[in-house]
C-alpha positions in Angstrom: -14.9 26.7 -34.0 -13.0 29.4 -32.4 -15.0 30.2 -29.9 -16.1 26.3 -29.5 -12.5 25.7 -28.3 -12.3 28.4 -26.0 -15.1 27.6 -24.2 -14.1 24.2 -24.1 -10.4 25.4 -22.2 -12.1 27.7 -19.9 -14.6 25.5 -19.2 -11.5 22.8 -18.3 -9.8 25.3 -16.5 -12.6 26.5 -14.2 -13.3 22.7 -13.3 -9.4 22.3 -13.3 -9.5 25.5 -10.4 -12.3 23.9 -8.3 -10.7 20.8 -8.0 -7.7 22.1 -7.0 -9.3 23.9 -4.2 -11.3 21.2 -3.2 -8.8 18.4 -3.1 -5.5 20.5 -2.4 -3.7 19.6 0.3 -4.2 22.9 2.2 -8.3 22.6 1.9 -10.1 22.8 5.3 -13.6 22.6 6.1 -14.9 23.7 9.5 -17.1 21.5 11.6 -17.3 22.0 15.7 -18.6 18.4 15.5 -15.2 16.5 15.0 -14.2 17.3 18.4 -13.9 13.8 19.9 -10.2 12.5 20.7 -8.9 9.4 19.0 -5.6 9.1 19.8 -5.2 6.1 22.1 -2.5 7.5 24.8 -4.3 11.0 24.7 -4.0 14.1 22.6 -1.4 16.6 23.6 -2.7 20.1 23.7 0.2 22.8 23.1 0.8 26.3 23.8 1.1 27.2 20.5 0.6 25.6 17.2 3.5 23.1 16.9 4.9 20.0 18.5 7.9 21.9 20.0 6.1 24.1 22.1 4.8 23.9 25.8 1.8 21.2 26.6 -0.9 22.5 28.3 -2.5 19.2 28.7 -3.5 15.8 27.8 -6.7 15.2 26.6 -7.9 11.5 27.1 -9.1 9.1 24.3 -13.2 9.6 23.5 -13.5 13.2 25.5 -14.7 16.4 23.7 -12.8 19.3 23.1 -14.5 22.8 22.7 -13.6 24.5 19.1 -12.7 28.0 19.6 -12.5 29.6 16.1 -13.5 28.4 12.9 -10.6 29.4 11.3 -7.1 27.0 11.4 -3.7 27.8 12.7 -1.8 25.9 9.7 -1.1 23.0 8.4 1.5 20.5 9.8 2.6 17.0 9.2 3.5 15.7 12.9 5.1 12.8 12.0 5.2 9.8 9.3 4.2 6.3 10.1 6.8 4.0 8.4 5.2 0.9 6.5 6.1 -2.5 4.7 4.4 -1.0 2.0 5.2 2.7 2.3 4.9 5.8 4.2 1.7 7.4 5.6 2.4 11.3 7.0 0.2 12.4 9.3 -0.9 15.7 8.1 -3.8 18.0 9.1 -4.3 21.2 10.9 -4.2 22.9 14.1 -6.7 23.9 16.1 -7.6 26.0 18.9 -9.5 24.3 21.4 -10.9 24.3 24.9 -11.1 21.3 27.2 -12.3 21.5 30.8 -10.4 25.0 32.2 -7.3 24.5 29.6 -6.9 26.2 26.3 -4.5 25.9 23.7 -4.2 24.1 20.7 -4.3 20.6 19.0 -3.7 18.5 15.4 -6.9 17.7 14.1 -5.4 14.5 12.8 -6.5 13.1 15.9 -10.0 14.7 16.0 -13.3 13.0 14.4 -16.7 12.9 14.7 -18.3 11.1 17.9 -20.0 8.0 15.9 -20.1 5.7 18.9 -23.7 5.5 17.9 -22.7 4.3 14.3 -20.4 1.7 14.6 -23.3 -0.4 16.7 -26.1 -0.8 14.0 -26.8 -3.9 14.9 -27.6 -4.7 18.9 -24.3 -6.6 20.9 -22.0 -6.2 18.2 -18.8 -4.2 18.0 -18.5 -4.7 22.0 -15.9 -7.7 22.6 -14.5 -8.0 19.2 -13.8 -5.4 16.4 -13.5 -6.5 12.4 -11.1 -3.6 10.4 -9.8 -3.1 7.1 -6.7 -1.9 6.6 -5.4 1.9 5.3 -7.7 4.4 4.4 -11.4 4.9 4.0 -14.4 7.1 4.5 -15.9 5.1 7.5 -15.2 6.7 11.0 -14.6 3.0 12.4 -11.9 4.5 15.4 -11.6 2.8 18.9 -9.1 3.2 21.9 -6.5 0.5 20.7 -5.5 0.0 24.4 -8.7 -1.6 24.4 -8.1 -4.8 22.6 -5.4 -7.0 21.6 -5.6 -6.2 17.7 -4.6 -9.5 15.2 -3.6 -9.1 11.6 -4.9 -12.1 9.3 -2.0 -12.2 6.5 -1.7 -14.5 3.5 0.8 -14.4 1.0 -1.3 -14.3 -2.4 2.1 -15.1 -4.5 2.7 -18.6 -3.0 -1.1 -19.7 -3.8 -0.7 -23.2 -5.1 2.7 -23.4 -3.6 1.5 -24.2 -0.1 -1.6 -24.7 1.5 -0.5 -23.3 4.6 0.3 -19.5 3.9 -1.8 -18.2 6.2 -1.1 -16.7 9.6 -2.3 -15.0 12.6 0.1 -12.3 14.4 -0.6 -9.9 16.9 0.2 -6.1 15.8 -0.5 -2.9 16.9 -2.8 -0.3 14.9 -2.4 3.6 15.0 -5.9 5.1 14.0 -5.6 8.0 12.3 -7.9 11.4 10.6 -5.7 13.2 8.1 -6.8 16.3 6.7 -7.5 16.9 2.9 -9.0 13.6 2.1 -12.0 12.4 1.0 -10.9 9.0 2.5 -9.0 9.9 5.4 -9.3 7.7 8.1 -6.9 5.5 8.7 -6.3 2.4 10.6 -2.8 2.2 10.0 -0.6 -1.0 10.6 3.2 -0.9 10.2 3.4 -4.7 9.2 1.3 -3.8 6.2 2.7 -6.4 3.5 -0.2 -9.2 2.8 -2.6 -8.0 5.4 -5.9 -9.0 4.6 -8.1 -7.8 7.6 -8.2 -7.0 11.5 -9.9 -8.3 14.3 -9.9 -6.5 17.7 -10.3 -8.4 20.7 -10.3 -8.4 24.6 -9.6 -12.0 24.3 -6.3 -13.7 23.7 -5.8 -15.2 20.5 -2.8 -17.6 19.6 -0.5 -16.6 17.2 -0.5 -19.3 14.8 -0.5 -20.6 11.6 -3.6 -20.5 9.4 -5.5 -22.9 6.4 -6.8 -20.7 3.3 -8.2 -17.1 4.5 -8.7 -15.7 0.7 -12.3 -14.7 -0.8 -14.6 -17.6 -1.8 -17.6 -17.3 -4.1 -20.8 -17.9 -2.4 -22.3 -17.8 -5.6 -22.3 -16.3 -9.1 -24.7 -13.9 -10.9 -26.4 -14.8 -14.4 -27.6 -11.7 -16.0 -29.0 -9.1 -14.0 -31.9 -10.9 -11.8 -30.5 -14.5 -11.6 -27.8 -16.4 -9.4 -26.4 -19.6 -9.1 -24.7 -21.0 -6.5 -21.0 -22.2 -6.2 -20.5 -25.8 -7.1 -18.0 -26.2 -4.1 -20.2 -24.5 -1.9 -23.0 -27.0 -3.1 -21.0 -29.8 -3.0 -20.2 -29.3 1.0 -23.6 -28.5 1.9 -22.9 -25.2 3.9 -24.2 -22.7 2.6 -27.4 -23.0 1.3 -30.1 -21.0 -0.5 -34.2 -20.7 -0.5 -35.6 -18.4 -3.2 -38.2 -16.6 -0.8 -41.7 -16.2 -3.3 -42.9 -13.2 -1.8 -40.6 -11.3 -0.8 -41.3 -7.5 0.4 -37.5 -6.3 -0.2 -35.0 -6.5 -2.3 -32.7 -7.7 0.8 -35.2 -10.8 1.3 -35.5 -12.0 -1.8 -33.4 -14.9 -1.5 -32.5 -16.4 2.2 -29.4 -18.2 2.6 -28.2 -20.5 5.5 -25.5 -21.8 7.2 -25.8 -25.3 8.0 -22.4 -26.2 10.4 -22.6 -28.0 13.8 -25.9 -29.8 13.2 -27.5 -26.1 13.8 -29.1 -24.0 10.9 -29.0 -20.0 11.0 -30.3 -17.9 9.0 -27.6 -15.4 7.4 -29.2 -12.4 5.5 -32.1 -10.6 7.8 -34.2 -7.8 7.7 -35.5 -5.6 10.5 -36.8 -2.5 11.3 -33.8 -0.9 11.9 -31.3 -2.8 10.1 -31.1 -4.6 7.3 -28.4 -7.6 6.4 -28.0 -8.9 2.8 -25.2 -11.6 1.6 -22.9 -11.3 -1.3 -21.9 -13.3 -3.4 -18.0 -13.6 -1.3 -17.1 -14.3 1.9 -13.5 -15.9 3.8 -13.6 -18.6 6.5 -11.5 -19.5 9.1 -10.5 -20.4 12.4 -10.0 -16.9 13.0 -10.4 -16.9 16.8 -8.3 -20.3 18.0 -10.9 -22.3 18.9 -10.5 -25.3 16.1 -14.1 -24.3 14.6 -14.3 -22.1 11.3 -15.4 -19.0 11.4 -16.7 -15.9 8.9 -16.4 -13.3 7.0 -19.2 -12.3 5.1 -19.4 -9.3 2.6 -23.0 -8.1 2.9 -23.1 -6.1 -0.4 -24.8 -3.2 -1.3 -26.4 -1.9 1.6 -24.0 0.1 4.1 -23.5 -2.6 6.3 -20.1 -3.5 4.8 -18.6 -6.9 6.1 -19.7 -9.0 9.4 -17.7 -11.0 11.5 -19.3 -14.3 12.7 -17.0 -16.6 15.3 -18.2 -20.0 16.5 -16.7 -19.6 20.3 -19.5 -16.9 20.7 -22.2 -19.4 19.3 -25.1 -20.4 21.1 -27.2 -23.9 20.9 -29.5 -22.2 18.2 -26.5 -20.6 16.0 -23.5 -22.1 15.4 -21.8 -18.7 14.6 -22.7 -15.4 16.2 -22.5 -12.0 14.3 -20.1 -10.3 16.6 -18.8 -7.2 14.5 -20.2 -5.3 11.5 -18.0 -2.5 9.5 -20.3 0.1 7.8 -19.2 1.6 4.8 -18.8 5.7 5.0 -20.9 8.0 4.2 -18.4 8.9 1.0 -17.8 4.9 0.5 
């Protein structure tokens, strides 16, 4: 029993030691492939590794910095971005880089990879209008924030019942960040945090405005583990409707669903060779763009295409609603 127990606690503590190494603050993994700049007004690069010391240069938003040595030159926390909800210190560590003829160094907090490529799975989407979640995750959804006027959807969940008219649209800023020593650490960071439900980028002009009811709706409701049923309400207002497809070749076409708004009928879930869409069973609408139509949010499930943004002002005369931004989930998520 003796030696049972002893086992046991060196067992713990050897698991105990590699976790601590893995997820201590200090950890740091080299990669010379989160070199691209994220930090909307430029990255400062320093004579030595601190904020008080000389800049050498500013390094624009999206360019590529050379990394000199695999090895860090500490760990720093820059500054702290102040929330409704709490504070978020930008931490990470320095790096010696080289950009064009300068060298010196920079904070990795504002370094990740280059997935330009990523965030457009799906052809003409993440181009005029971004959808966001806000804090942290694992998906490496950054973009120049001087680039679009950025609108938090907010709804107070504590006054449900109390008024049907909770809901707003203001305009905010968001600070993307890349801290260090995180499994999920990029953030899209919003100092009006309290109530925030989601983001939408856009280089249009939205009103600031009061909004109806933005929370999740059930699109419909699983019975056991290969059966569905759809939501009375959703039934009873015709919308959204559902064809169980007899043969399908997927498990993502198993079932098609269809919007049914404007006299037009669309097709919401679709499969193709390079991408493939699936609904869940939640989804918010909205007039989320001004334009006094209702728009979408719909959670496509399992597969890494995370949420999609469908807004009526971008419809055509075959869809009502156009698919205008998808998040992914990360490769961690």
């Amino acid at each position: 029993m003796k030696r049972k127990v002893t086992a046991i606690v060196l067992t713990a503590f050897l698991i105990g030691s590699f976790y601590n190494t893995i997820y201590s603050q200090d950890f740091y993994q080299f990669d010379e492939r989160r070199n691209s700049v994220i930090a909307a007004n430029g990255l400062n690069m320093r004579s030595k590794p601190n904020t008080t010391s000389t800049k050498v240069a500013n390094i624009p938003y999206g360019e590529k910095v050379q990394i000199l040595h695999r090895d860090h030159y500490g760990l720093d926390t820059v500054y702290t971005i102040k929330t409704e909800l709490g504070d978020h210190p930008v931490y990470g560590h320095w790096q010696k880089v080289q950009y064009k003829e300068y060298v010196g160094y920079v904070h990795n907090a504002f370094l990740s990879f280059d997935f330009s490529h990523y965030n457009k799975p799906v052809p003409d989407t993440n181009n005029d209008f971004i959808l966001l979640i806000p804090g942290y995750h694992c998906s490496y959804d950054f973009y120049n924030s001087n680039d679009y006027c950025w609108y938090g959807y907010y709804q107070d969940d504590s006054l449900e019942g109390e008024s049907s008219n909770n809901a707003y649209r203001k305009q905010i800023d968001v600070e993307f960040i890349n801290v260090a020593a995180d499994m999920a650490g990029c953030g899209a960071i919003v100092k009006k945090n309290r109530n925030l439900k989601f983001i939408i980028g856009s280089k249009k002009i939205f009103p600031e405005t009061n909004l109806e009811n933005i929370d999740e709706r059930a699109i419909y409701h699983r019975i056991g583990r290969d059966s569905i049923t759809m939501d009375s309400s959703i039934v009873a207002e015709g919308k959204i409707t559902m064809i169980r497809n007899e043969e399908p070749t997927s498990y993502f076409d198993e079932r098609f669903f269809y919007l049914n708004q404007d006299g037009r009928t669309q097709l919401l879930n679709t499969v193709t060779k390079t991408y493939r869409i699936k609904l869940a069973s939640v989804y918010r609408e909205g007039d989320f763009d001004g334009d006094g139509k209702t728009d979408y949010i719909f959670h496509h499930g399992e597969d890494d295409l995370h949420l999609g943004l469908y807004l009526s002002s971008e419809g055509d005369e075959e869809q009502a609603v156009k698919l205008v931004s998808l998040l992914r989930r990360g490769p961690c998520c």
